[in-house]
N, C-alpha and C positions, 0 to 999 in steps of 0.2 A: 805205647797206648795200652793200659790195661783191657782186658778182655772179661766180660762176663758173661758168665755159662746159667742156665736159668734153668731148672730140672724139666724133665717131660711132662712131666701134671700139671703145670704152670697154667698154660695154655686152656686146657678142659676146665680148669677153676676158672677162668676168664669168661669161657663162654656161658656157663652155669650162674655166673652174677649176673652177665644181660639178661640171659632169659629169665632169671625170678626181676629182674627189673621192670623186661619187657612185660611179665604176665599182670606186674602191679597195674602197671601204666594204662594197658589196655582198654581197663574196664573204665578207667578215669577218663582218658580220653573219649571214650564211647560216651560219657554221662554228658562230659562238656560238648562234646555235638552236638547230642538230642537238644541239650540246651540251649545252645545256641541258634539250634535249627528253629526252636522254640519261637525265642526270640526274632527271630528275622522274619517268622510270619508274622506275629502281632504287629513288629513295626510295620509290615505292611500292609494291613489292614488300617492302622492307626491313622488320626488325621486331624489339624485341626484348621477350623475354617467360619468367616465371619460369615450372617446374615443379610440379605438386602435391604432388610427392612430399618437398617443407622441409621445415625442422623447426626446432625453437627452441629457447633455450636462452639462460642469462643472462651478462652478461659486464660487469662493471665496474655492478653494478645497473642494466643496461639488458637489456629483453626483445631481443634478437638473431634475427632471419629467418637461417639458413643454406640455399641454393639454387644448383640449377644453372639457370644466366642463359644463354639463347642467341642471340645478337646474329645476323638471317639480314640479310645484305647484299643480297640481292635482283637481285644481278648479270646470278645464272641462275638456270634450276628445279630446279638441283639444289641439294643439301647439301653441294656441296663446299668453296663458300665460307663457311659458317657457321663460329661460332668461340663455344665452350662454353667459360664458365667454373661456377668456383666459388665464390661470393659470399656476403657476410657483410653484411646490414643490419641497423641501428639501425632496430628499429620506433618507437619513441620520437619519431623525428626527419627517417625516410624516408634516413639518409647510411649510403652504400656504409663498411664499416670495410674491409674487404679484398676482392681478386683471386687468383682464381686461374687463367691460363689451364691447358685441359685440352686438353694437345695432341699426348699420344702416340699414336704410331700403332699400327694395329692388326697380325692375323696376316700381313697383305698389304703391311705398310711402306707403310700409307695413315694419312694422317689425317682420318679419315670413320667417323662412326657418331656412335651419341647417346650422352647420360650420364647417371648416376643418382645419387643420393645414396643408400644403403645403409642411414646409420646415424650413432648419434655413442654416444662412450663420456664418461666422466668429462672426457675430457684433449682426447679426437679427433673429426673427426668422417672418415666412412669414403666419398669419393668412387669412383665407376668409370668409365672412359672408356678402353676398349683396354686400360686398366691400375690396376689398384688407387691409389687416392694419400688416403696420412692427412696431412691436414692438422689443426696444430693451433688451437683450437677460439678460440683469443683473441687469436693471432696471424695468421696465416693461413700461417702458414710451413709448406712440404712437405716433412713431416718422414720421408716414408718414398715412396717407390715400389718397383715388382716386385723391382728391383736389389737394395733392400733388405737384401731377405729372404735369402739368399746361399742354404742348404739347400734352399730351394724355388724360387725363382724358374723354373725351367723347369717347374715342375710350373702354371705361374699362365695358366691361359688368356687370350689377347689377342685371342679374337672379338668381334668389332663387335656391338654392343647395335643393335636394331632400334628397338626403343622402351625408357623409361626403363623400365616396368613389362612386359617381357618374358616372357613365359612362359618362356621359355628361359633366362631366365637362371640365369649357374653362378655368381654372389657372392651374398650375404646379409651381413646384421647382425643377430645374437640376442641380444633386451634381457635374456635369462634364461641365456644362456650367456654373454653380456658380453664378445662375441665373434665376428670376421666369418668366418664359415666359407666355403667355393669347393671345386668340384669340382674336381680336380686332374686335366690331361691324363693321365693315369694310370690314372684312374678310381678313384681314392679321394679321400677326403674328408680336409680341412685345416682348420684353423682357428688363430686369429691372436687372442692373446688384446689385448681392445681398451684396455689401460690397457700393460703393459708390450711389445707387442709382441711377443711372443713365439710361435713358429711350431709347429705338431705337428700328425700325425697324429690322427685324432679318427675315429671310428666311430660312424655313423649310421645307423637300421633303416630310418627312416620318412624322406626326404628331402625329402617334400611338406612335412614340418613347417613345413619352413627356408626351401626354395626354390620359392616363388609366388608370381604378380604381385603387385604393389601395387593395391590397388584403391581405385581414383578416385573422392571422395564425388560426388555430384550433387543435383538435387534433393528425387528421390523416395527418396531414403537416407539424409539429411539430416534425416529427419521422424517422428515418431509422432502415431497419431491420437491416445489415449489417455493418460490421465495420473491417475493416484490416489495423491494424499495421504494419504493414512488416515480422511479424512471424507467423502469425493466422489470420483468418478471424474468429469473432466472429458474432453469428446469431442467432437471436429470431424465432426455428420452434417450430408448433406443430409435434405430432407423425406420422402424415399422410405424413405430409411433407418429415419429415426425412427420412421414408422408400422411398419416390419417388425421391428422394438424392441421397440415399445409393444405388439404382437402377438404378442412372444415368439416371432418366425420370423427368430433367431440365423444361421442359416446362408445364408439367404436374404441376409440384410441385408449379412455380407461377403463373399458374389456379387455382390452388387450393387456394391461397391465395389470388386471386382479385378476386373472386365471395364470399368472406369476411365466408368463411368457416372456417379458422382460428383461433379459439378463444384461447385455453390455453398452450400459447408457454414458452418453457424452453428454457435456453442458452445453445446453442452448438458451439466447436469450430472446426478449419479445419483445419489443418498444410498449409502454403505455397505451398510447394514443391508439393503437392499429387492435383491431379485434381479432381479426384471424389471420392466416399467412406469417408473411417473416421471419419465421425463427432462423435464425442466426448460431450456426456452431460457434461457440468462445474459443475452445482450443480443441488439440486432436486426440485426449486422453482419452483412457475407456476404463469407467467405474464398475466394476462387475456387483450388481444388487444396488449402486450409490444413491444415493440421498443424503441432505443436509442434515447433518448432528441436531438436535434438539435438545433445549435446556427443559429435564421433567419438572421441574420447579418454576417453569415462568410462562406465564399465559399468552397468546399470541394474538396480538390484535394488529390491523390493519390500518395505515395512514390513510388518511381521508380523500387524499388523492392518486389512489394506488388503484390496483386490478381488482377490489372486491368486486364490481360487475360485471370482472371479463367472465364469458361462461366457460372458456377456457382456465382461465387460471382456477376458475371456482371449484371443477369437475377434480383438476387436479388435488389441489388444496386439502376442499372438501374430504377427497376420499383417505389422503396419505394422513392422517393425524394431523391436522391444522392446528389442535387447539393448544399445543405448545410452539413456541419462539425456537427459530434456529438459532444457535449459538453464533453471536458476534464479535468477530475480535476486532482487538483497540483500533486496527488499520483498516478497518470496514470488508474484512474480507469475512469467508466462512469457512466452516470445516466438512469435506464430504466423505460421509463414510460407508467404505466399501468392503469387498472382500477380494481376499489374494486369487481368487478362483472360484469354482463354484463350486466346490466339495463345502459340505455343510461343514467341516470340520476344520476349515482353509481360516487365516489370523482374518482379524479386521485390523484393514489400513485406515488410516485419520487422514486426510491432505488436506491441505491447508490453502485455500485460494483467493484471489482478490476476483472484485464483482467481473474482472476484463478478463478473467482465464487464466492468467497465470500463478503459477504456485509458489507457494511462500516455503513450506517446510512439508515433509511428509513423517508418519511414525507408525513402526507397526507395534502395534496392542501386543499380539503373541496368547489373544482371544478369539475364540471362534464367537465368543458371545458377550455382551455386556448384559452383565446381570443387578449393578445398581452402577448410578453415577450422580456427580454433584458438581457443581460450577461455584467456585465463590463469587457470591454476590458482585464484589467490586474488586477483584481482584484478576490475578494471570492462570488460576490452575486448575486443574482440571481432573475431580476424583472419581476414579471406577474401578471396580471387581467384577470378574466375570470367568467364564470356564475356557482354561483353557485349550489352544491349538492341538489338536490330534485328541483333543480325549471328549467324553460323553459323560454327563450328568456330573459334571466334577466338581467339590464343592469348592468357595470362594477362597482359597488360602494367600492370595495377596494381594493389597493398594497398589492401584497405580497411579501415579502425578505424572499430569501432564502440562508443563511450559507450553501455557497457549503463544506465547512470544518465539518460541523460538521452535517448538514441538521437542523437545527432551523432557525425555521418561525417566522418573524414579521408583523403586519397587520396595514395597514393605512386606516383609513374610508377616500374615497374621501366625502369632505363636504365644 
């Protein structure tokens, strides 16, 4: 085997190449940290996340989400660098169908402030950000801004929205005038009829009618304790309760539940016929905060021969938000919705039960809160956004569908 001999400076010239390699490297790899350390904040800051104020609407036999989407870069703490659009998703499928960026400026020749969605007519749906913009509904084409409007457009306010649900704000969309109405720097009232566009003068006594916040569902408005078919009244008490029931001390019983004493209520039922007494446990579960899911979309009226007289059912009724419909599914059962615990920050559970107490399916949301939701009209599913489990103020970043048949969940990142 041959042998090789390698002189003594070999070795020192070896080390002398690392180190000028090492001293190059150094500084490069120092840049690429900072940079990347860069970066990994902004991503954390960074966010993006739908509005409550969508709405839906069908297009090519597909249920359609329309919302404003806020993409916040995270750059810095302010809003400057955020960038609102207009967007149109396929619930169906979770795919974006259009874009809108929302990017005119405001009274101040800034582009800064929030946006809202207004409305939608047959053809349009009615955005605002600085500026009116109707896009159309299956397109996403922006078929109109201020400019528009040639007669009016200086009358069209371009103040910066604070929030989408503003008290202040001077646009609307009226499902019963079928028409976005806006205070005019003028100080009169306009309205934009919402199929042909068409601009006028309009006189208004009562402005509050038209223009007031949107308001945000949440948990505790989300729910009724009560519910009567026409053969039972069914009702979410605790034990305290039901003895103040059973005792026929009505008023006590919903004191006791609006000074939020009420934490672990079971289903009980009432017969009709009987006025006070009898409640009846259905089953042995225990709802922490539970109440029956309600459709905010469908108004809740009373069969003609049900408990509107009981002063029981009514005290109940009355006080938990009556004036929407609990959600019913195809099997006549309901959905009651609770929480896993009572930490404000604990999932809401959905369970699913028939009117005799037994449960059909249960799901957990993996929401401390619901912050919108939507029922298809005639269909199985069940749309919400809301903040979720362990975290505070978080904004909406995904759809959930809910299989009212069977309770399986599908999730859509808004992105």
């Amino acid at each position: 085997m041959q042998q090789h001999n390698f002189s003594p400076g070999a070795i020192p010239s070896q080390r002398n190449y690392w180190r000028l390699v090492l001293l190059f490297l150094l500084p490069v790899l120092i840049v690429i940290g900072i940079i990347l350390g860069v970066i990994s904040i902004i991503n954390i800051g960074a966010a993006t996340y739908a509005q409550p104020d969508a709405l839906f609407y069908t297009a090519n036999g597909h249920t359609v989400m329309a919302t404003v989407v806020t993409h916040e870069s995270g750059a810095t703490e302010t809003y400057i660098d955020n960038n609102r659009y207009a967007e149109a998703i396929d619930v169906e499928n979770g795919k974006r169908l259009w874009r809108v960026l929302l990017d005119a400026k405001n009274n101040r020749d800034q582009d800064f402030g929030h946006a809202a969605l207004l409305g939608q007519s047959s053809k349009y749906l009615f955005f605002l950000r600085n500026e009116l913009y109707v896009i159309d509904k299956q397109t996403g084409e922006v078929v109109a801004q201020n400019d528009h409007f040639e007669t009016i457009k200086d009358k069209m306010s371009k103040e910066e929205l604070t929030s989408y649900n503003s008290s202040d704000i001077k646009y609307a969309y009226s499902d019963s005038l079928k028409a976005v109405l806006f205070k005019g720097t003028d100080g009169l009232f306009y309205s934009i009829n919402g199929v042909t566009l068409k601009a006028d003068i309009i006189h208004i006594i009562n402005s509050d009618e038209y223009f007031k916040p949107t308001n945000q569902p949440s948990y505790n408005s989300l729910m009724v304790q009560a519910y009567d078919d026409g053969k039972q009244s069914l009702v979410l008490l605790d034990e305290k309760e039901v003895q103040l029931l059973q005792a026929n001390k009505l008023i006590e019983g919903v004191q006791h539940r609006s000074v939020e004493k009420s934490v672990r209520r079971s289903l009980y039922s009432h017969p009709v016929d009987k006025l006070s007494g009898n409640w009846k446990k259905v089953n042995e579960a225990v709802y922490i905060y539970g109440g029956f899911l309600t459709d905010p979309h469908q108004g809740y009226r009373l069969s003609t021969d049900s408990l509107a007289n009981n002063e029981t059912y009514r005290l109940f009724a009355n006080n938990y938000n009556n004036i929407h419909a609990p959600i019913r599914l195809n099997n006549g059962g309901l959905i009651v919705m609770h929480k896993a615990s009572m930490e404000n920050t604990s999932p809401v559970l959905l369970t699913a039960i028939l009117p005799d107490g037994k449960v059909i399916w249960q799901a957990n949301t993996g929401y401390a809160d619901i912050g919108f939701l939507y029922k298809q009209p005639d269909g199985d599913k069940l749309f919400f956004m809301g903040t979720p489990a362990g975290k505070f103020n978080y904004p909406m970043q995904q759809l959930l569908c809910l299989n009212l048949a069977n309770g399986a969940l599908q999730s859509y990142p808004i992105k």
